[in-house]
NUTOR-137970 format. One record per residue (C-alpha): x, y, z; residue in one letter; residue number from 1. Coordinates in steps of 0.02 Angstrom, whole numbers, plus 50000, padded with zeros to 5 digits. Layout:
# residues N
X, Y, Z, A, NUM .
...
# end
This chain:
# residues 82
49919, 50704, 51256, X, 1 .
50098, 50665, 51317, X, 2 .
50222, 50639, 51192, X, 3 .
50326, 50481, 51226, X, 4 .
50473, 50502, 51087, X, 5 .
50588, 50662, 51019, X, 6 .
50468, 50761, 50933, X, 7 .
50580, 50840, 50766, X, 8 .
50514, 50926, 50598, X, 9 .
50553, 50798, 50472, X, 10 .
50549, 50813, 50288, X, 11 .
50435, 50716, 50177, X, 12 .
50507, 50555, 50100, X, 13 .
50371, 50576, 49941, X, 14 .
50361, 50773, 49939, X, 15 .
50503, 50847, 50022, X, 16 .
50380, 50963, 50139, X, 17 .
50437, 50981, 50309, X, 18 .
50298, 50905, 50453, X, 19 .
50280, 50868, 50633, X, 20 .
50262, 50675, 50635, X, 21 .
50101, 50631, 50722, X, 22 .
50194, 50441, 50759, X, 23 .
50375, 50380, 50792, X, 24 .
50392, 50325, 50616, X, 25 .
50309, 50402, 50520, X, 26 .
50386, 50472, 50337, X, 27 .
50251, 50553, 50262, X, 28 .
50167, 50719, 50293, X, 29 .
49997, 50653, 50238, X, 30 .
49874, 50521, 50176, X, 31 .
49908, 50587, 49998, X, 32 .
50078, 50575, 50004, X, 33 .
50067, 50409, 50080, X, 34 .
49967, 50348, 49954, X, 35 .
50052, 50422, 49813, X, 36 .
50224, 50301, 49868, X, 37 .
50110, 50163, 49862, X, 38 .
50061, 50182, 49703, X, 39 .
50236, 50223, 49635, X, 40 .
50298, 50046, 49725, X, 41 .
50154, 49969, 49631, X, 42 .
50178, 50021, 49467, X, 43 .
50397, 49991, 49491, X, 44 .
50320, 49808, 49542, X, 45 .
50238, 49810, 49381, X, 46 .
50366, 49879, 49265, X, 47 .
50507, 49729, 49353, X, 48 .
50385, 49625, 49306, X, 49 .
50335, 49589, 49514, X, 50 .
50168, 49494, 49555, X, 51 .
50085, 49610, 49665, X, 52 .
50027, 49556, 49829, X, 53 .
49869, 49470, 49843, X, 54 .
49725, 49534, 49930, X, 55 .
49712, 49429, 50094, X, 56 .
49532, 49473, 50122, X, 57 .
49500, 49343, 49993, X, 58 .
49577, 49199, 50066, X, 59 .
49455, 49233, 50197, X, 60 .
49304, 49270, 50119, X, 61 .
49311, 49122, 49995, X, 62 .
49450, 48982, 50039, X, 63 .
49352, 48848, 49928, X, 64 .
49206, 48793, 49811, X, 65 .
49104, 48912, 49658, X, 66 .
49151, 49101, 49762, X, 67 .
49324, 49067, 49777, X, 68 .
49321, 48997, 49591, X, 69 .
49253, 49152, 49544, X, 70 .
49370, 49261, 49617, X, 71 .
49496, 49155, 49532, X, 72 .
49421, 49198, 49360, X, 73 .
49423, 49385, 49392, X, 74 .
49610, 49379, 49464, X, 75 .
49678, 49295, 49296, X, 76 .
49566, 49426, 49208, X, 77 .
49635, 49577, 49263, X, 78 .
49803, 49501, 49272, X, 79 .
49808, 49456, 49080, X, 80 .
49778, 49653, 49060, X, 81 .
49935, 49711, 49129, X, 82 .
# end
């Protein structure tokens, strides 16, 4: 595989380990610690008081009539418990 950028250890923006990035941007030294800024973003959202970003899959899957209705129902659901 031939490397088309400056290949430099950079430190973890979520951990502070030190990595090899596997892309040109990358920030994180793995999945986990991907995952874990994610969830730290989504519960700041939360706490501001931030709608979080809908699901787009949904507008596809059910755009109109009793599915999307449904998914609707279950949206204002879980948003009235947080």
């Amino acid at each position: 595989m031939t490397v088309m950028w400056d290949v430099q250890e950079r430190s973890c923006a979520v951990c502070g380990g030190i990595f090899i990035p596997q892309a040109p941007k990358a920030k994180y030294c793995s999945e986990d610690c991907r995952r874990k800024h994610e969830q730290d973003r989504a519960k700041e959202a939360r706490r501001r008081g931030a709608r979080p970003k809908r699901d787009k899959v949904d507008r596809y899957l059910a755009p109109t009539g009793p599915a999307h209705d449904e998914i609707m129902a279950m949206r204002r659901e879980v948003a009235m418990r947080y």
